[in-house]
ZAMARGU-4260 file (C-alpha; in steps of 0.2 Angstrom, whole numbers, plus 5000, padded with zeros to 4 digits):
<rodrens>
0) 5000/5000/5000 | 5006/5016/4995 | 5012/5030/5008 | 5010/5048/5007 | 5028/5056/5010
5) 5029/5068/5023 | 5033/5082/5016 | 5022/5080/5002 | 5002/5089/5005 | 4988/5076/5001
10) 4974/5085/4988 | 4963/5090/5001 | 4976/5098/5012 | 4980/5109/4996 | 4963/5114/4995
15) 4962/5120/5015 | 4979/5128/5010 | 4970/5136/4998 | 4955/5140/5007 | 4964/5149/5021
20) 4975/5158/5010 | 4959/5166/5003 | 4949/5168/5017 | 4967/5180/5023 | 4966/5191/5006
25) 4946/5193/5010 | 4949/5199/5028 | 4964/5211/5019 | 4952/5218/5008 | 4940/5224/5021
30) 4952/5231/5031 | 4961/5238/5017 | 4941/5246/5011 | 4938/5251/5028 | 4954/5262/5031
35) 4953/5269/5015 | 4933/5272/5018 | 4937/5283/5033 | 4949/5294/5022 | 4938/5292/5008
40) 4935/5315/5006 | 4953/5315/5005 | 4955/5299/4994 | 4941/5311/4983 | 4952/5326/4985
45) 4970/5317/4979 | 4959/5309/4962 | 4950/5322/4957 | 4965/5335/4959 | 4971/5332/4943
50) 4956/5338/4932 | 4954/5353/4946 | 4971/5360/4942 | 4967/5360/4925 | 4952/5369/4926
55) 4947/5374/4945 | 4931/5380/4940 | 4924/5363/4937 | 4908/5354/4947 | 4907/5337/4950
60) 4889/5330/4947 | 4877/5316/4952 | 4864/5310/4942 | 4856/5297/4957 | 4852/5297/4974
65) 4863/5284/4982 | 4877/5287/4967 | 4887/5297/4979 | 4887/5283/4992 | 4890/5270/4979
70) 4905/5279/4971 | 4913/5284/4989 | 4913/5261/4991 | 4919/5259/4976 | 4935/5272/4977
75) 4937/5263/4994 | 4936/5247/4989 | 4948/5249/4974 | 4963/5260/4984 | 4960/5246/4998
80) 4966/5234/4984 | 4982/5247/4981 | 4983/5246/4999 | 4984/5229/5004 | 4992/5222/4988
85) 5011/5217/4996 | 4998/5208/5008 | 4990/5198/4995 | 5005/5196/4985 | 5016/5187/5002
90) 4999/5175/5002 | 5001/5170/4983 | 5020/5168/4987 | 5017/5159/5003 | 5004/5145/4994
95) 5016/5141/4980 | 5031/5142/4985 | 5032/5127/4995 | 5029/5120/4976 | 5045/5129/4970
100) 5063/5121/4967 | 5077/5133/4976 | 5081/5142/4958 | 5063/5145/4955 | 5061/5154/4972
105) 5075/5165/4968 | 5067/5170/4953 | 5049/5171/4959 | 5050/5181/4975 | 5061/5196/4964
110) 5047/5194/4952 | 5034/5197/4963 | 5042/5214/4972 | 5046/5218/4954 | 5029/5217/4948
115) 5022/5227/4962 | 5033/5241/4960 | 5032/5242/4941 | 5011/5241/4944 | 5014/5258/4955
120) 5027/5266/4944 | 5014/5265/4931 | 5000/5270/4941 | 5012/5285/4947 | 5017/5291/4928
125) 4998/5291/4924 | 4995/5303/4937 | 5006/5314/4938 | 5010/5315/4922 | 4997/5309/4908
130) 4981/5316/4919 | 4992/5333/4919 | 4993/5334/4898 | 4978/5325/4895 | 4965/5337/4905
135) 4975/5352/4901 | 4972/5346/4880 | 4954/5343/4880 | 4950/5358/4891 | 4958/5369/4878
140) 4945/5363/4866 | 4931/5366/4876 | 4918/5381/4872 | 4918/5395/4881 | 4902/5396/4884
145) 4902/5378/4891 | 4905/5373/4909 | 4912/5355/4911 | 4901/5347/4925 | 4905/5329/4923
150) 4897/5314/4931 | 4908/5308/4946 | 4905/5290/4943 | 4909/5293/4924 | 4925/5300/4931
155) 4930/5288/4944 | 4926/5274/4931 | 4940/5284/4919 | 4953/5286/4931 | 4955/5269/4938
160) 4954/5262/4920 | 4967/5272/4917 | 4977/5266/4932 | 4975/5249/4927 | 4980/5251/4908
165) 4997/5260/4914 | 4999/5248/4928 | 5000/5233/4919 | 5008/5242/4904 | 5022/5246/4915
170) 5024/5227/4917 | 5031/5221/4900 | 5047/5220/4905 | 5043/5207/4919 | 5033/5198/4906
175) 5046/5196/4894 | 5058/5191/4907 | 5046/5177/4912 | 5043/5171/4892 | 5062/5170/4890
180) 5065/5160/4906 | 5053/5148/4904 | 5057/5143/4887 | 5042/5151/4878 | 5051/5163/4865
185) 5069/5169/4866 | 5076/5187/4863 | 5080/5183/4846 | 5062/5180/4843 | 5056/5195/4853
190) 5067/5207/4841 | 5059/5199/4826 | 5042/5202/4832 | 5047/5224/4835 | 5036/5229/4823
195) 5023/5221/4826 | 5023/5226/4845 | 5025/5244/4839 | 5010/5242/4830 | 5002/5235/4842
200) 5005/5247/4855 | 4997/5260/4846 | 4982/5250/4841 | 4977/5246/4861 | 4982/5264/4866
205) 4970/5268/4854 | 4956/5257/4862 | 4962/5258/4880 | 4964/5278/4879 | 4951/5292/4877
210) 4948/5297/4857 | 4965/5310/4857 | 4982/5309/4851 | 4990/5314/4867 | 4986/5302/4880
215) 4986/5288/4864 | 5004/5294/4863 | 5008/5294/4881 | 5003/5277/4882 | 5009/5270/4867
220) 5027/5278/4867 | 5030/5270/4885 | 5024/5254/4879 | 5037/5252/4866 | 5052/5258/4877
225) 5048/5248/4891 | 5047/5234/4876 | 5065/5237/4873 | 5068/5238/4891 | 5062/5222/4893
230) 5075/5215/4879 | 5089/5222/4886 | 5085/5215/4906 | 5079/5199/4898 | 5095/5195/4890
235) 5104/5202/4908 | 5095/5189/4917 | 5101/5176/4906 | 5119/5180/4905 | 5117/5181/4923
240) 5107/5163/4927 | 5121/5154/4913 | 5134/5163/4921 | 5129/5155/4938 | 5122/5138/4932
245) 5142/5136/4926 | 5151/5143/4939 | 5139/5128/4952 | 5141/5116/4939 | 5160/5117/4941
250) 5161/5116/4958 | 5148/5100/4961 | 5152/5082/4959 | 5144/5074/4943 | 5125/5072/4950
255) 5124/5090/4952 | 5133/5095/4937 | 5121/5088/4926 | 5108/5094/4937 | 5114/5112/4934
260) 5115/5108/4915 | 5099/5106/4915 | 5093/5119/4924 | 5103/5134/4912 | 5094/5140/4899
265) 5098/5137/4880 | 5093/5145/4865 | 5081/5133/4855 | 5090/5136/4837 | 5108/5135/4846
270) 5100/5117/4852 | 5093/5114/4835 | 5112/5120/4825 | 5120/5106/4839 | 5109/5093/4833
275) 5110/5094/4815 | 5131/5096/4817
</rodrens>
């Protein structure tokens, strides 16, 4: 009969893992929604300041009774997600990375700090510097004799889009980083494909954006430089994973060496030149 090794969970006791790992990112989240609800006027303040500087004369409107009540929740609710999100990022790492071989730790835990400061690096350079052109360009082409008055939940619904789509732009280097090291595309093949993420770029700016050239432009020009970034650190992470997988394999007995072999990366068409030689 069969025994289950210690230090191996059985299904169900990955499942409970799972359960109480989530149950810890709900209770974060209303904690999180709860601070952020008692500082919810200055929360208000801090998003709306960018469309007041551009035009202080503006009034914010409602167009339902409880629309005011709903908003104030659902600002709270989203900045508690900001708030707690090292939180809920230490429980992901905590429920897989008893899964994870020592290399793969050492590469997932920079990965998920990385993320997380990329996500609020984006979300900072949409703030402070896209709502800033953005609001100052279309108020210039607004009539004299017209009065912006926009709907809040319109506007809150505008700015945490916009957080999102420059959040997770800002993460494309991390994401090429990950394609190269698990083996799905190499940097040869993500300079090949240039173009078409240029392209590309602009066409999602276009549809993530509102209908003008300069927040288009301010979100597709980053996306292409943090494209080429994201080359440049990918092939730095593999120079520096070779570069390390060598140096153990040299200093290991024979077991280990092959181990180490197997775990440094290699380009597929290097592989495939090997082979046919």
């Amino acid at each position: 009969m069969a025994t289950t090794s210690p230090d191996r969970m059985t299904f169900l006791e990955h499942l409970d893992e799972l359960r109480v790992r989530l149950m810890h990112c709900l209770a974060a989240l209303v904690v999180g929604t709860l601070v952020c609800w008692g500082f919810h006027e200055r929360i208000f303040h801090f998003l709306t300041q960018p469309l007041r500087n551009a035009y202080p004369a503006v009034k914010f409107i409602t167009t339902g009774p409880s629309e005011a009540f709903m908003m104030y929740m659902k600002m709270s609710f989203f900045m508690g997600i900001f708030l707690v999100a090292p939180y809920l990022l230490y429980q992901v790492w905590a429920f897989i990375a008893p899964g994870l071989y020592t290399h793969e730790k050492r590469f997932a835990l920079p990965l998920v700090f990385g993320s997380t400061l990329l996500f609020l690096a984006g979300v900072a350079y949409c703030y402070f510097v896209v709502f800033s052109w953005v609001f100052r360009f279309i108020i210039q082409f607004a009539p004299k004799s017209i009065s912006p008055m926009p709907d809040i939940e319109a506007y809150l619904s505008f700015v945490l889009t916009m957080f999102v789509a420059f959040g997770v732009t800002f993460e494309i280097p991390l994401i090429e980083v990950v394609l190269v090291r698990t083996g799905i595309v190499t940097v040869a093949k993500l300079k090949d494909i240039r173009s078409y993420v240029i392209v590309g770029a602009f066409v999602v700016a276009a549809i993530v954006t509102p209908p003008d050239v300069v927040s288009q432009l301010l979100l597709a020009i980053p996306m292409c430089l943090l494209y080429e970034f994201g080359i440049l650190l990918a092939q730095l992470i593999e120079r520096f994973f070779r570069k390390h997988a060598t140096e153990e394999a040299n200093t290991s007995d024979p077991v280990e060496r092959i181990a180490a072999e197997l775990e440094a990366p290699r380009d597929p068409g290097e592989t495939e030149q090997k082979r046919l030689n």
